[in-house]
C-alpha positions in Angstrom: 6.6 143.4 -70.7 9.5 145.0 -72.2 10.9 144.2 -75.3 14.2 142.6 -73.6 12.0 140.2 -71.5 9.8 139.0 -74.3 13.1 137.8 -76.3 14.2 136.1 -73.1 10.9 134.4 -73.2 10.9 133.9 -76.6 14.5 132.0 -76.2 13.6 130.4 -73.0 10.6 128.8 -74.9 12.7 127.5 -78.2 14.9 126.1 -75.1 12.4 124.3 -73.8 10.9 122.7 -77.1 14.4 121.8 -78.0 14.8 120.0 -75.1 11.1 118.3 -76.2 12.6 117.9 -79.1 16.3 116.1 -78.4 14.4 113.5 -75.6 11.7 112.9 -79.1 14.8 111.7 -80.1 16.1 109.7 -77.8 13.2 107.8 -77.3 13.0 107.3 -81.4 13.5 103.4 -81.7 15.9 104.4 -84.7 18.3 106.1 -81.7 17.6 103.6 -79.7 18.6 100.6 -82.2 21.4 102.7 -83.2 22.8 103.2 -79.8 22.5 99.5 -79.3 24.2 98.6 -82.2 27.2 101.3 -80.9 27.4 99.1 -77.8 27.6 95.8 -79.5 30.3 97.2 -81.8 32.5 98.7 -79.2 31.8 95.5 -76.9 33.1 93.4 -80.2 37.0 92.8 -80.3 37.2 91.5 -83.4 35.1 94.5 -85.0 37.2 96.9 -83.4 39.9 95.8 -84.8 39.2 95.5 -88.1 38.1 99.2 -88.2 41.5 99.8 -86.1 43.5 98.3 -88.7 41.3 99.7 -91.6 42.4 103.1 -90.7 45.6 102.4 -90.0 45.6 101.1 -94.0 44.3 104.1 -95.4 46.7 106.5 -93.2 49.3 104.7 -94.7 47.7 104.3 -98.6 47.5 108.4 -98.1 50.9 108.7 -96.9 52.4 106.7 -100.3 50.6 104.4 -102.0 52.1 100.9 -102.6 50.4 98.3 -104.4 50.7 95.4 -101.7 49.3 98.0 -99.2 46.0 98.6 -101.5 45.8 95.0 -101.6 45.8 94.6 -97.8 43.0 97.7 -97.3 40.7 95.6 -100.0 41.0 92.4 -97.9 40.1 94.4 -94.9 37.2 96.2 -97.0 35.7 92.4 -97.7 36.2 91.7 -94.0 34.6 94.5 -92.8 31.5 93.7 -95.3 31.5 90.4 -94.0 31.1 91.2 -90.1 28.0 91.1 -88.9 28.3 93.4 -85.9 29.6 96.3 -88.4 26.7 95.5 -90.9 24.1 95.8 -88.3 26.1 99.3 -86.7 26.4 101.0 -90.4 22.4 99.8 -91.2 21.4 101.7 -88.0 23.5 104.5 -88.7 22.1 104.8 -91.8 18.6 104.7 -90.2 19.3 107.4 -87.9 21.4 110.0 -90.5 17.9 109.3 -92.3 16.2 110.5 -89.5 18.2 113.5 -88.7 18.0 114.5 -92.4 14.3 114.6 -92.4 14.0 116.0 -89.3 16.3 118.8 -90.5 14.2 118.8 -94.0 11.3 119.6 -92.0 13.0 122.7 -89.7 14.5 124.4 -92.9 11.8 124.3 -95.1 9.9 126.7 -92.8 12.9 128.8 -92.0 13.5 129.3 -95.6 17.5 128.4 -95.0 19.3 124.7 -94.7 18.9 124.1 -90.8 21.5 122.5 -90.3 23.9 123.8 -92.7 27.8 124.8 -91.5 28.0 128.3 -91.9 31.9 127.6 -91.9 34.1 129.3 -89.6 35.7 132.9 -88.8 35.1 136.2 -89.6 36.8 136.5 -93.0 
């Protein structure tokens, strides 16, 4: 076997556990609950709203802020702590960035380098 055909195999094989790896995931009951918490969020008119109009708020408080606008984001803020739908959709995602953060605690720790770090972008 030459050397080019046991890096193919090599790749081919971190391919494959990846794969194993990304369905592990998807059948996690975290993904799952989160993924069903997704659905019942975008399904929810109201919710969507309120996050609609939340960033509309905040574009605007970045724009120029105004004291009457910081009053309406903070009345949407207690609103949005108050929904149940977004409550249970932020507790999920919290559950599943906990996951991902473990799982990427465990890949890096071997690797001696942070997994799932941004190397940033371009050449320069």
């Amino acid at each position: 076997m030459s050397d080019a055909e046991a890096v193919q195999n090599a790749e081919d094989a971190v391919e494959q556990k990846l794969r194993a790896f990304i369905d592990a995931i998807e059948d996690s009951e975290t993904y799952q609950q989160y993924m069903a918490a997704n659905e019942r969020l975008e399904s929810d008119d109201e919710a969507m709203q309120l996050l609609k109009e939340y960033r509309q708020k905040q574009q605007q408080m970045q724009q120029s802020f105004d004291q009457s606008l910081m009053a309406e984001l903070q009345e949407i803020q207690t609103e949005l702590a108050e929904n149940e739908t977004i409550q249970q959709h932020k507790a999920a995602q919290m559950e599943l960035v906990e996951l991902l953060e473990e799982t990427n605690d465990m890949i890096s720790e071997p690797i001696g380098m942070e997994f799932a770090q941004s190397s940033g972008g371009g050449c320069c």
